[in-house]
PDB file of N, CA, C, O and CB in Angstrom:
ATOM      1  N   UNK A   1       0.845  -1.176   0.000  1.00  0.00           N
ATOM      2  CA  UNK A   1       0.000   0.000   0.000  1.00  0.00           C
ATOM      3  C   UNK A   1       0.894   1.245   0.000  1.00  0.00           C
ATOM      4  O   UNK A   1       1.801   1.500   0.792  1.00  0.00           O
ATOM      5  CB  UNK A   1      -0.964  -0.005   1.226  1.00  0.00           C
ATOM      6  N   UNK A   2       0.461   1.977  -1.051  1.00  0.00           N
ATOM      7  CA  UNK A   2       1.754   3.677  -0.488  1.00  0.00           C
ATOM      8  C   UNK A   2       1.513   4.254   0.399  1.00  0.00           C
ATOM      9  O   UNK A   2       0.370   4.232   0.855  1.00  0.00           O
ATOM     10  CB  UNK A   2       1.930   5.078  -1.322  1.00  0.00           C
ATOM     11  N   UNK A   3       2.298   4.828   0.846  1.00  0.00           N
ATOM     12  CA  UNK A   3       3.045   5.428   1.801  1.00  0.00           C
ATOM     13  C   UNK A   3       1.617   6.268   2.226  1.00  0.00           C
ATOM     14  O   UNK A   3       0.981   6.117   3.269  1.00  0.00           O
ATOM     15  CB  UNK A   3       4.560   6.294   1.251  1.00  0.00           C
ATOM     16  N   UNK A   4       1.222   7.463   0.777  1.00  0.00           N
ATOM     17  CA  UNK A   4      -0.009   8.301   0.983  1.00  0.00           C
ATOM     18  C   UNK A   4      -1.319   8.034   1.082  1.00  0.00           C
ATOM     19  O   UNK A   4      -2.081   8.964   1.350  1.00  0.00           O
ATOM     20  CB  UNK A   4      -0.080   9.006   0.216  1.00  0.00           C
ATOM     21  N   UNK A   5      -1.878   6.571   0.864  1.00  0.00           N
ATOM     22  CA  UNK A   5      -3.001   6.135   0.851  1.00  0.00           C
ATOM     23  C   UNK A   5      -2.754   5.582   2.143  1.00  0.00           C
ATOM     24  O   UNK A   5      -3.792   4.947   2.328  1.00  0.00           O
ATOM     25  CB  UNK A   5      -3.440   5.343  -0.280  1.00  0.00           C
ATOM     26  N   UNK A   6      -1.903   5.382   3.356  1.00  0.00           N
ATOM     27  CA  UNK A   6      -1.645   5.093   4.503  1.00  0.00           C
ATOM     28  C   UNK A   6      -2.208   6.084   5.306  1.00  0.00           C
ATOM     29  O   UNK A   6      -2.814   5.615   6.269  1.00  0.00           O
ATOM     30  CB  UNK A   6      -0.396   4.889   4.666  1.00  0.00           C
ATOM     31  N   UNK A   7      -2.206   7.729   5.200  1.00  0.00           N
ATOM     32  CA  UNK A   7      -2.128   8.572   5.704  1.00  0.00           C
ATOM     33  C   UNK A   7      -3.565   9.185   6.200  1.00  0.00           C
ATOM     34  O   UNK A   7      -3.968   9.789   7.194  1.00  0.00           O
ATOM     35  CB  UNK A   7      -1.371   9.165   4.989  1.00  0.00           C
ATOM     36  N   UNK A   8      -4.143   8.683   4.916  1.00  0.00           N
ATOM     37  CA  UNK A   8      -6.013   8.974   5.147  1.00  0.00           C
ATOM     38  C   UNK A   8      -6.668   8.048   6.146  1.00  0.00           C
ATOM     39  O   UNK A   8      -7.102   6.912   5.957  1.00  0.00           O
ATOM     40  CB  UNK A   8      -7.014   8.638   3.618  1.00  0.00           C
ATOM     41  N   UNK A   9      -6.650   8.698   7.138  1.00  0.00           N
ATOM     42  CA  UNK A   9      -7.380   7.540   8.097  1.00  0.00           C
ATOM     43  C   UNK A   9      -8.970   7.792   8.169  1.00  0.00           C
ATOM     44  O   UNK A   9      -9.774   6.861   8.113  1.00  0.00           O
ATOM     45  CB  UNK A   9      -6.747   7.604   9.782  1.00  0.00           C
ATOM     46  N   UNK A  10      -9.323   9.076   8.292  1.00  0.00           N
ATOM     47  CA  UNK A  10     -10.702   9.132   8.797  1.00  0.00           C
ATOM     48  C   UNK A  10     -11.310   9.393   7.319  1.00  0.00           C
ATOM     49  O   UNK A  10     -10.822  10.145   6.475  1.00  0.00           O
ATOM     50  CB  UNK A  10     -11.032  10.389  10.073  1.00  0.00           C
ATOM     51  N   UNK A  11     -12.256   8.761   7.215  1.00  0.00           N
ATOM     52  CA  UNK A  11     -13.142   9.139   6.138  1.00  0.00           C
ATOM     53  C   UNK A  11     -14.579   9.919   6.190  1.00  0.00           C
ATOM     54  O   UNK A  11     -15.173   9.575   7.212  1.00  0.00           O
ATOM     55  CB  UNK A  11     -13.369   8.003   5.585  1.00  0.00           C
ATOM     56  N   UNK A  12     -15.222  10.726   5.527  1.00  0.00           N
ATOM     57  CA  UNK A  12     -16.343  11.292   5.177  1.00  0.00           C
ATOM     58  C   UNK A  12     -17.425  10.072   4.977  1.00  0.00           C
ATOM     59  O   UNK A  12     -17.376  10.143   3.750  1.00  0.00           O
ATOM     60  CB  UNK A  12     -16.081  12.182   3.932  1.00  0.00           C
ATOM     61  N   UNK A  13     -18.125   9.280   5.148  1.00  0.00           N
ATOM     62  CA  UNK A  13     -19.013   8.306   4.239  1.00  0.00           C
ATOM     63  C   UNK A  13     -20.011   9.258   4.514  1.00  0.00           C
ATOM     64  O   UNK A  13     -20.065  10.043   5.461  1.00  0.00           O
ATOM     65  CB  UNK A  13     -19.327   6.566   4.633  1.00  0.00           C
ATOM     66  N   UNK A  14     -21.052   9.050   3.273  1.00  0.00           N
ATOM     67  CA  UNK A  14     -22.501   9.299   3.122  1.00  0.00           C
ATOM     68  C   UNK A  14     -23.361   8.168   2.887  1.00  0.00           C
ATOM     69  O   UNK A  14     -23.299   7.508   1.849  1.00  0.00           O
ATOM     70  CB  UNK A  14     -22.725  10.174   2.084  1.00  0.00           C
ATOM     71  N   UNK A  15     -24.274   7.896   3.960  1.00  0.00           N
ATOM     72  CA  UNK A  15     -25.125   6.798   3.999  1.00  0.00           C
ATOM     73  C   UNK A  15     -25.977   7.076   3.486  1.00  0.00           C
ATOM     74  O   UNK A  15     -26.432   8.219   3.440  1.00  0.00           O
ATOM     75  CB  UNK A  15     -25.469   6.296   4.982  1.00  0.00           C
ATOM     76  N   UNK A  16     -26.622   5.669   2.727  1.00  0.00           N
ATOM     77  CA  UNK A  16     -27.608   5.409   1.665  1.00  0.00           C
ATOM     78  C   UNK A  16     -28.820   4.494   2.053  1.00  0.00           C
ATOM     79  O   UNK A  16     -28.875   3.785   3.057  1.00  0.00           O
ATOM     80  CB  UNK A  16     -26.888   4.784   0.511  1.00  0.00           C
ATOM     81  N   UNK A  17     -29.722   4.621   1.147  1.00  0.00           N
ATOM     82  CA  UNK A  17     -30.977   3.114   1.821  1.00  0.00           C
ATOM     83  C   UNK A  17     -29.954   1.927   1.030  1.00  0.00           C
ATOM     84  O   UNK A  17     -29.134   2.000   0.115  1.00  0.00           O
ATOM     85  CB  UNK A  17     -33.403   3.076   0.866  1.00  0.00           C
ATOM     86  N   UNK A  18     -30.550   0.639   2.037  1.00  0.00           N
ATOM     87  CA  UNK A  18     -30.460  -0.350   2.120  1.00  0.00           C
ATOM     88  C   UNK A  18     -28.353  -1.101   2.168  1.00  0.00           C
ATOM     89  O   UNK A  18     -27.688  -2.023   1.697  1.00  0.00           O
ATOM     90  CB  UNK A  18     -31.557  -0.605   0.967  1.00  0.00           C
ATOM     91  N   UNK A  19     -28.132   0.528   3.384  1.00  0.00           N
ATOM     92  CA  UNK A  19     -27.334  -0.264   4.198  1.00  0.00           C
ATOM     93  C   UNK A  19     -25.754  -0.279   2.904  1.00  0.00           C
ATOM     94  O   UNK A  19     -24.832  -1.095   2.897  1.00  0.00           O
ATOM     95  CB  UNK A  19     -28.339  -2.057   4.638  1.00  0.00           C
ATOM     96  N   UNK A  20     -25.944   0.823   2.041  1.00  0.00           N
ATOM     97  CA  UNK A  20     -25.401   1.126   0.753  1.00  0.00           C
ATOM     98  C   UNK A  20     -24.549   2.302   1.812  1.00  0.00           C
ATOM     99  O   UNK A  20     -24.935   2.906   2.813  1.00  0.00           O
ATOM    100  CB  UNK A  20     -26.623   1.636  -0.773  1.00  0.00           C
ATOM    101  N   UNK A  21     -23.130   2.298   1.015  1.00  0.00           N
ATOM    102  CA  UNK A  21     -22.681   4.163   1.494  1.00  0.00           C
ATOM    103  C   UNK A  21     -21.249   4.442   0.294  1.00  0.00           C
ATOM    104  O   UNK A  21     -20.638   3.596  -0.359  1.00  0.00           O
ATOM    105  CB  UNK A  21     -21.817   4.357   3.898  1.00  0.00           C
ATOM    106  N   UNK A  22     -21.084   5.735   0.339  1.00  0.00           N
ATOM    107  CA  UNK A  22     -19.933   6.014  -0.479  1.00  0.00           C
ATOM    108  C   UNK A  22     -18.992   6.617   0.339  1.00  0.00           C
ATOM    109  O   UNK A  22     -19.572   7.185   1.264  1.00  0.00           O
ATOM    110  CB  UNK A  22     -20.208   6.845  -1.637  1.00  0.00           C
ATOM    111  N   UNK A  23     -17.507   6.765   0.411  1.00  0.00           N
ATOM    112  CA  UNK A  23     -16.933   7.389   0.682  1.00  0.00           C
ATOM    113  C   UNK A  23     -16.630   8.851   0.075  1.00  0.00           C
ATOM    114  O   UNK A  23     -15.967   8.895  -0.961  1.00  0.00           O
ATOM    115  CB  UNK A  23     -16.318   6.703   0.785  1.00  0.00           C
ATOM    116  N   UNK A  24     -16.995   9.825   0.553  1.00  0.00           N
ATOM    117  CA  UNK A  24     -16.888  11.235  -0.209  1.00  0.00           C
ATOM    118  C   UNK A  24     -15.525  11.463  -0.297  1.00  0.00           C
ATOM    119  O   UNK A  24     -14.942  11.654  -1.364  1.00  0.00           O
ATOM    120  CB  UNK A  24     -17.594  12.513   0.511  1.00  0.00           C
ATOM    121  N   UNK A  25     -14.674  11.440   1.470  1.00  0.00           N
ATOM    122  CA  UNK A  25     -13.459  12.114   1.369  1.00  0.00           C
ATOM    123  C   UNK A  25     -12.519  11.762   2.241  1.00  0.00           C
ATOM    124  O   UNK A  25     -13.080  11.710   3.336  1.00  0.00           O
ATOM    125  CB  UNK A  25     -13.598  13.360   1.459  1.00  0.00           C
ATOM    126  N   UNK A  26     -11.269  11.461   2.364  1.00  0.00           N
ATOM    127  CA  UNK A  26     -10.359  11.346   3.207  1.00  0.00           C
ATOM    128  C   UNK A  26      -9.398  12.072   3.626  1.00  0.00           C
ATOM    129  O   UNK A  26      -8.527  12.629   2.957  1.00  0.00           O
ATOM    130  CB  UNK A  26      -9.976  10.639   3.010  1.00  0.00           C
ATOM    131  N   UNK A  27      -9.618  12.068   5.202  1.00  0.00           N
ATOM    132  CA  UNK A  27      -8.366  13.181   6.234  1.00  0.00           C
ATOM    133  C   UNK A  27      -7.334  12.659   6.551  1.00  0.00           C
ATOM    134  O   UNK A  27      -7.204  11.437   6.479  1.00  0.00           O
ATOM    135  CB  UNK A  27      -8.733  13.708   7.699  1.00  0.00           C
ATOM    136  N   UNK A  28      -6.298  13.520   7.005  1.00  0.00           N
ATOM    137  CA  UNK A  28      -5.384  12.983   7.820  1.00  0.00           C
ATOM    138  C   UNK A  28      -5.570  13.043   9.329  1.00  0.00           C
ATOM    139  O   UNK A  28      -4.959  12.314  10.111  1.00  0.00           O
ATOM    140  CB  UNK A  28      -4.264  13.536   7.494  1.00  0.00           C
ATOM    141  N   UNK A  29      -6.483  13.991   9.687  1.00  0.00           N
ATOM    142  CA  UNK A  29      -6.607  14.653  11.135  1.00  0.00           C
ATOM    143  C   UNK A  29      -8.197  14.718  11.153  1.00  0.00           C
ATOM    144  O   UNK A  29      -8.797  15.246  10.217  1.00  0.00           O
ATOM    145  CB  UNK A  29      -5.771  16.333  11.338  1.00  0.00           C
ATOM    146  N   UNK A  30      -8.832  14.195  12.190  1.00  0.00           N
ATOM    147  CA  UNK A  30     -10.539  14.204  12.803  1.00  0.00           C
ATOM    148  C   UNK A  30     -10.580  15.335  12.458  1.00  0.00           C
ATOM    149  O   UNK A  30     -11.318  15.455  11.480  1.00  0.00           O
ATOM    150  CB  UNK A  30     -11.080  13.956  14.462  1.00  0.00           C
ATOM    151  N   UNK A  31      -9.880  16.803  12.977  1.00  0.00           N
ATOM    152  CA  UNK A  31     -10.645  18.174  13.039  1.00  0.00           C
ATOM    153  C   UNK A  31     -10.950  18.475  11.721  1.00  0.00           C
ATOM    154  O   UNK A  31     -11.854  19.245  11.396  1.00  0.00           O
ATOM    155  CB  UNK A  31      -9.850  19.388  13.676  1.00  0.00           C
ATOM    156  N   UNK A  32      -9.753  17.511  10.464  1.00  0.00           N
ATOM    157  CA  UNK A  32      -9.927  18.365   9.092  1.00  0.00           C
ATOM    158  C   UNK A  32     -11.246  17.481   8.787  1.00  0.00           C
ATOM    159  O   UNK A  32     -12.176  18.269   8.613  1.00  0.00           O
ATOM    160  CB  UNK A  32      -8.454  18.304   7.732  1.00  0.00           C
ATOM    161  N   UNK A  33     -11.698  16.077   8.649  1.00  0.00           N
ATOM    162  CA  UNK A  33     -13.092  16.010   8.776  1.00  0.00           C
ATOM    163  C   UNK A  33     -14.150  16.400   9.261  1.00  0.00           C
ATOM    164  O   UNK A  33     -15.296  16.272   8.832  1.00  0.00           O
ATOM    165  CB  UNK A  33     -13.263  15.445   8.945  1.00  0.00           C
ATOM    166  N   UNK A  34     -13.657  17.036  10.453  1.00  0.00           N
ATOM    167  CA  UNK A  34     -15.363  17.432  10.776  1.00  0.00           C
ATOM    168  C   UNK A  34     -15.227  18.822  10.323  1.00  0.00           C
ATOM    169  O   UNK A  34     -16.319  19.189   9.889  1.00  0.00           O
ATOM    170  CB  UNK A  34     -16.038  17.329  12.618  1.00  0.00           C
ATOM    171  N   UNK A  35     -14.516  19.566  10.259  1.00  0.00           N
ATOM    172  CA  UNK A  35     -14.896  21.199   9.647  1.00  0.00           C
ATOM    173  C   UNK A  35     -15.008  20.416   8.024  1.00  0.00           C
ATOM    174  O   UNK A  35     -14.732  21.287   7.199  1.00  0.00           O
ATOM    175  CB  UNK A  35     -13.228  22.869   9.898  1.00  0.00           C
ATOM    176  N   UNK A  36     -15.223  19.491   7.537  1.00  0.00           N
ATOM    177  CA  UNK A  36     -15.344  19.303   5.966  1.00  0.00           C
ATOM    178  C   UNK A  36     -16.746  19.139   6.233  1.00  0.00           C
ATOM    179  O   UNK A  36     -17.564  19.791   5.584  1.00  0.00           O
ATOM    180  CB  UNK A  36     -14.475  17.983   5.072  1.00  0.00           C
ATOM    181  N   UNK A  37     -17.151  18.214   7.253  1.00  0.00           N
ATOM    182  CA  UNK A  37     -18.496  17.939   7.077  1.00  0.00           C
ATOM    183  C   UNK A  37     -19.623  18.789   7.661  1.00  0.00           C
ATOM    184  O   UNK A  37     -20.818  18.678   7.389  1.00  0.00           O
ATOM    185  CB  UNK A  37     -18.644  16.750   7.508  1.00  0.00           C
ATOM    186  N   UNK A  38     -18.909  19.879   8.724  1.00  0.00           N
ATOM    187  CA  UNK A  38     -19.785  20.903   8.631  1.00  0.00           C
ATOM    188  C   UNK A  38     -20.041  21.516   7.378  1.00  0.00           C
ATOM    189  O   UNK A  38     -21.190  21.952   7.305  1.00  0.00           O
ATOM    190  CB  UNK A  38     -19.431  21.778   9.415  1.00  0.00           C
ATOM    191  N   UNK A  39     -19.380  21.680   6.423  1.00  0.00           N
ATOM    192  CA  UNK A  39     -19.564  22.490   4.947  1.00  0.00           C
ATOM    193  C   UNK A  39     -20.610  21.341   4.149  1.00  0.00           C
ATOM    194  O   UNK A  39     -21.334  21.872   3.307  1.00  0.00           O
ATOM    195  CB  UNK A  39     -17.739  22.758   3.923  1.00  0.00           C
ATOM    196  N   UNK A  40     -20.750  20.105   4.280  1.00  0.00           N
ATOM    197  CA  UNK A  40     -21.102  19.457   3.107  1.00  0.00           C
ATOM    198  C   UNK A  40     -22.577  19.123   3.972  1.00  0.00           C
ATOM    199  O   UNK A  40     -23.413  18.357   3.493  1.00  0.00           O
ATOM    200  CB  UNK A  40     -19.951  18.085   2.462  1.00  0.00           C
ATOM    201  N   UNK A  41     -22.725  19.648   4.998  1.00  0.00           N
ATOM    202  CA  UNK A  41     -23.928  19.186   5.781  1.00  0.00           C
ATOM    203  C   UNK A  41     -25.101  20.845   5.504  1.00  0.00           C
ATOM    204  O   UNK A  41     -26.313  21.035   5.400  1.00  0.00           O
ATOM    205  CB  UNK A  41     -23.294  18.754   7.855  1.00  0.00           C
ATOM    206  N   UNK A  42     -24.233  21.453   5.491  1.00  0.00           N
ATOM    207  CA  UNK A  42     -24.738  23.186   5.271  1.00  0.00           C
ATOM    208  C   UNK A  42     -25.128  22.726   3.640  1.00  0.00           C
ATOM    209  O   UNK A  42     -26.290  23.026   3.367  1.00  0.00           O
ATOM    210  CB  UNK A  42     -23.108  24.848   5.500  1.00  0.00           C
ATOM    211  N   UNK A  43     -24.613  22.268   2.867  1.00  0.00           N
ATOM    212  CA  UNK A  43     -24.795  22.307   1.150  1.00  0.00           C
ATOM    213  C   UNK A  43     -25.829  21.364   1.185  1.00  0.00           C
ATOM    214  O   UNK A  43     -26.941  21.559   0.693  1.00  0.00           O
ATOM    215  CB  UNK A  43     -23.398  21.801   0.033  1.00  0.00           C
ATOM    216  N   UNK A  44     -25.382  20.070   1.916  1.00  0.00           N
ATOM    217  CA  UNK A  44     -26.677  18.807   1.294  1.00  0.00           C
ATOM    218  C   UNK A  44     -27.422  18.755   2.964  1.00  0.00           C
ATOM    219  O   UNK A  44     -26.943  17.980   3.791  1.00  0.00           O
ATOM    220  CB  UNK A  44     -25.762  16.588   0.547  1.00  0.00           C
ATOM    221  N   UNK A  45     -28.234  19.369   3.211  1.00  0.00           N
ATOM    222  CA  UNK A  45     -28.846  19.329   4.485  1.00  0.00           C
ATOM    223  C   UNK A  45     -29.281  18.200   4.567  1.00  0.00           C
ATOM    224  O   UNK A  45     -28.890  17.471   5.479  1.00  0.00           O
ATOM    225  CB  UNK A  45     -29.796  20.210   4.773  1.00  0.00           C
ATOM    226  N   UNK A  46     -30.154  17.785   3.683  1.00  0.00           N
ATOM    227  CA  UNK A  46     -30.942  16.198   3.972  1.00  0.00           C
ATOM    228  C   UNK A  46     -30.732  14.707   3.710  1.00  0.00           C
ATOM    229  O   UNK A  46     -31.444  13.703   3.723  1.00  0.00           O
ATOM    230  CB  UNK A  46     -31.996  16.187   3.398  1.00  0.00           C
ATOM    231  N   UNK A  47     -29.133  15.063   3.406  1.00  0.00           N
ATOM    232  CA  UNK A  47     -28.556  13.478   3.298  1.00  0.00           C
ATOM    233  C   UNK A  47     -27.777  13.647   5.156  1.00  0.00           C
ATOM    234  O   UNK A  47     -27.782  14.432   6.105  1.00  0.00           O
ATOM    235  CB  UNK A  47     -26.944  13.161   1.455  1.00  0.00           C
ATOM    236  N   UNK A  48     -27.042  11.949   4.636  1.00  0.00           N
ATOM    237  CA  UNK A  48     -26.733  11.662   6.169  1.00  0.00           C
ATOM    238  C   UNK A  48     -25.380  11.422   6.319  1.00  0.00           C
ATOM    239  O   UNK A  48     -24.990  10.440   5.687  1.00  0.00           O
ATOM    240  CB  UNK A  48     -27.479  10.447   6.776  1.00  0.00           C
ATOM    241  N   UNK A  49     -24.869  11.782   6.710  1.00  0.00           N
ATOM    242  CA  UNK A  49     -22.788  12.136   6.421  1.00  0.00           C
ATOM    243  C   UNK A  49     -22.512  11.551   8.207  1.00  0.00           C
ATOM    244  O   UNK A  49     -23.089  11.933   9.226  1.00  0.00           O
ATOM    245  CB  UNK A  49     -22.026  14.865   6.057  1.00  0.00           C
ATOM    246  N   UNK A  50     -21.387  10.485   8.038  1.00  0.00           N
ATOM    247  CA  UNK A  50     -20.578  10.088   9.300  1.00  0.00           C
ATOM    248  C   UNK A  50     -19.044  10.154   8.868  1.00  0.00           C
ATOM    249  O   UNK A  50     -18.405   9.796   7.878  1.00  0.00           O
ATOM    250  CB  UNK A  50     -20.999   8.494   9.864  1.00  0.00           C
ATOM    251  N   UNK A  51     -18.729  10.838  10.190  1.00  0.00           N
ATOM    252  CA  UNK A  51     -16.874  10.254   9.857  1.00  0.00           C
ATOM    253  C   UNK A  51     -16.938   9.095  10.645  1.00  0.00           C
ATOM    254  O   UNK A  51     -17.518   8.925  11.718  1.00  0.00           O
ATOM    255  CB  UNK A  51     -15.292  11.390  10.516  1.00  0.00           C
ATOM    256  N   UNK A  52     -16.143   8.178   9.850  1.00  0.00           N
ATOM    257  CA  UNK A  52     -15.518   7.267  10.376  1.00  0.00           C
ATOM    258  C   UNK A  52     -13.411   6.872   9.955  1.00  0.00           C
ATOM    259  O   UNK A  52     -12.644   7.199   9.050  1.00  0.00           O
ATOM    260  CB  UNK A  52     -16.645   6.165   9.927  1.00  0.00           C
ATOM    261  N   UNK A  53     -13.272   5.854  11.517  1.00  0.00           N
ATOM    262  CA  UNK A  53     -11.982   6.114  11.369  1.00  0.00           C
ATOM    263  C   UNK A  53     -11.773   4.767  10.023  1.00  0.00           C
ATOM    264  O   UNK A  53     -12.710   3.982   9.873  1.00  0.00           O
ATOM    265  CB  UNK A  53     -11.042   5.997  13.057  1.00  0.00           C
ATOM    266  N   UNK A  54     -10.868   4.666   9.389  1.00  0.00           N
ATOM    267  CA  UNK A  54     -10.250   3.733   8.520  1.00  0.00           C
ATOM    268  C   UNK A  54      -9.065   2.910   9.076  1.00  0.00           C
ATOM    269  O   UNK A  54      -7.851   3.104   9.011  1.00  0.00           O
ATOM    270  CB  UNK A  54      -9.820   4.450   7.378  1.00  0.00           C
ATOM    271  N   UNK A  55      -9.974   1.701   9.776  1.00  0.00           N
ATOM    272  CA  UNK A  55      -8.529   1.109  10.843  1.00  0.00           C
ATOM    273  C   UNK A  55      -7.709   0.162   9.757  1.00  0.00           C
ATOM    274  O   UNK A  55      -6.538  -0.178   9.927  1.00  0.00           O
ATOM    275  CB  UNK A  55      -9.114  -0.141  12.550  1.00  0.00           C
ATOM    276  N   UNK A  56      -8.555  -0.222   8.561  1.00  0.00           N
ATOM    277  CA  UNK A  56      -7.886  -1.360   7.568  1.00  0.00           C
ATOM    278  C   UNK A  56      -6.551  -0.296   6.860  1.00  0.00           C
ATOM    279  O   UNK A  56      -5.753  -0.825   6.087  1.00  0.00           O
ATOM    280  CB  UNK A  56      -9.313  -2.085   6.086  1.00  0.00           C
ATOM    281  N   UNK A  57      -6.465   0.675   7.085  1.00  0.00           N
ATOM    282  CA  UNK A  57      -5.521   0.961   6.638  1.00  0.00           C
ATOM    283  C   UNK A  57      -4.212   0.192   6.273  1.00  0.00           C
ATOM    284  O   UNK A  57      -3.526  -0.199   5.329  1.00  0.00           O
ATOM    285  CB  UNK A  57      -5.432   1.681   7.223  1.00  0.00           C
ATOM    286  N   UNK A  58      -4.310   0.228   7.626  1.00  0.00           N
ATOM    287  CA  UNK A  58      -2.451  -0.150   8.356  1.00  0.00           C
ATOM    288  C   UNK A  58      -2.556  -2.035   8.355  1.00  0.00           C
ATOM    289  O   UNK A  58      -1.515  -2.479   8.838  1.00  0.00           O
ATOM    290  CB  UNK A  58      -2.140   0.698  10.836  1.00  0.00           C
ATOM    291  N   UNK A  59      -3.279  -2.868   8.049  1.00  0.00           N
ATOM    292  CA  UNK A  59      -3.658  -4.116   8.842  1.00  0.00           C
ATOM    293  C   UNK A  59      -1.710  -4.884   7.822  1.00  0.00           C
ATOM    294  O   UNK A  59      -0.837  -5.649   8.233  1.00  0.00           O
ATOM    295  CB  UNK A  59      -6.025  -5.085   8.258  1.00  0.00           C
ATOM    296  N   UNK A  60      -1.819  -4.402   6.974  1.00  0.00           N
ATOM    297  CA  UNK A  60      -0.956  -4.825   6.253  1.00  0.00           C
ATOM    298  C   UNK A  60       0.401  -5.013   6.539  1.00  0.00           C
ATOM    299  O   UNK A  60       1.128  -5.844   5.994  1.00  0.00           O
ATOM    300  CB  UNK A  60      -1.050  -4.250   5.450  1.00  0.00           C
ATOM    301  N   UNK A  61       0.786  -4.051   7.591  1.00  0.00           N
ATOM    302  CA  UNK A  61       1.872  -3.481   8.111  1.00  0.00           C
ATOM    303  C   UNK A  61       2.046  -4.003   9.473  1.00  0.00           C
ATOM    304  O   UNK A  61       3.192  -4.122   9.907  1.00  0.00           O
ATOM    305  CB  UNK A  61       1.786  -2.065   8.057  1.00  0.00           C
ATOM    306  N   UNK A  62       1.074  -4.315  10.168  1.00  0.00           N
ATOM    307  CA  UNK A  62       0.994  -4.923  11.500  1.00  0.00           C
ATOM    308  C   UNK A  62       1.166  -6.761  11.436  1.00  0.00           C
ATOM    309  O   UNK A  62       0.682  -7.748  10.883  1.00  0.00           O
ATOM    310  CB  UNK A  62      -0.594  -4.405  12.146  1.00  0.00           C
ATOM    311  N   UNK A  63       2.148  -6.380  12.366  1.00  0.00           N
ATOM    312  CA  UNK A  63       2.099  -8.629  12.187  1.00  0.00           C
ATOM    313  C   UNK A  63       0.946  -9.230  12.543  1.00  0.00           C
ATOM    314  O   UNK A  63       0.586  -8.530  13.489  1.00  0.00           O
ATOM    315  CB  UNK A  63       3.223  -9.711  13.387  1.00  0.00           C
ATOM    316  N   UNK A  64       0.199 -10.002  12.413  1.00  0.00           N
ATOM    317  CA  UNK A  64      -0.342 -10.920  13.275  1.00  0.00           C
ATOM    318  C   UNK A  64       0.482 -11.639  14.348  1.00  0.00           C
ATOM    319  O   UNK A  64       1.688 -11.860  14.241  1.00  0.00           O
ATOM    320  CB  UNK A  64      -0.881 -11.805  12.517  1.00  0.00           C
ATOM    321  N   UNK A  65      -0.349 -12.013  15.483  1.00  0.00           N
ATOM    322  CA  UNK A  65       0.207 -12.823  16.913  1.00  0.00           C
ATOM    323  C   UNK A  65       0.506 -13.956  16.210  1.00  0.00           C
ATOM    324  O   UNK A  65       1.444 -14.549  16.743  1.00  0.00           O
ATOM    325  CB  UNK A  65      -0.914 -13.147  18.331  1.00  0.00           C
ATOM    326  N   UNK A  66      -0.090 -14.734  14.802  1.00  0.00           N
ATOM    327  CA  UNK A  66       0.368 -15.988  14.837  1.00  0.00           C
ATOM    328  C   UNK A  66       1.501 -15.936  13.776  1.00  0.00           C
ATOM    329  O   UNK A  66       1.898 -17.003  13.308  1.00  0.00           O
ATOM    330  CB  UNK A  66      -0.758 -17.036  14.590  1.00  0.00           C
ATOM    331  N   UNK A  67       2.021 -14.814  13.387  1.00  0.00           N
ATOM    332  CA  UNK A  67       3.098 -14.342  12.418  1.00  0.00           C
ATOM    333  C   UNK A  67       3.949 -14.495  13.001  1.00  0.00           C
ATOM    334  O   UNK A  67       4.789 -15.054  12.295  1.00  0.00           O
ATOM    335  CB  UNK A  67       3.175 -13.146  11.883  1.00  0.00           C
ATOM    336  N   UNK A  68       4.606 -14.191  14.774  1.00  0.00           N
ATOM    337  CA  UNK A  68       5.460 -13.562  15.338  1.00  0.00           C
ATOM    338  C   UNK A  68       6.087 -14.712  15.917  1.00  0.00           C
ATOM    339  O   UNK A  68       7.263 -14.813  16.267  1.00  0.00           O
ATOM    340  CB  UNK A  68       5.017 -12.500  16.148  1.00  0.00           C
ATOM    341  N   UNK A  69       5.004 -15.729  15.991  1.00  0.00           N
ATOM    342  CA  UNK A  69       5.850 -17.379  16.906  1.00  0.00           C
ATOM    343  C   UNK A  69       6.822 -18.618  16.139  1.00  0.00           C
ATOM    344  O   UNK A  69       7.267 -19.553  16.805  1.00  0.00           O
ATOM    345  CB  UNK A  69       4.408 -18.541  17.518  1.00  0.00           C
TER     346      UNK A  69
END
């Protein structure tokens, strides 16, 4: 995985019916998501926007416990 697609941890998703969602946008820092999603919540008032963190990032990079024995 590069180096810069490592770096985006928190994401923007916008939830959809039937349990559907897209990712709009990726941060490096919580605060730069949520001042994004105050702006995109002011533009699209009646959709439904969560940050969430992106833990699969890194899984690649981390050993597993049964890697290490």
């Amino acid at each position: 995985m590069p180096y810069k697609d490592r770096l985006n941890r928190w994401l923007i998703v916008r939830l959809l019916p039937n349990m559907q969602r897209i990712t709009v946008a990726q941060f490096f820092r919580h605060s730069d998501a949520d001042g994004h999603l105050r702006i995109i919540r002011q533009l699209i008032p009646n959709a439904h926007f969560v940050i969430v963190f992106n833990a699969d990032a890194n899984l690649e990079a981390v050993p597993s416990s049964t890697e290490s024995r």
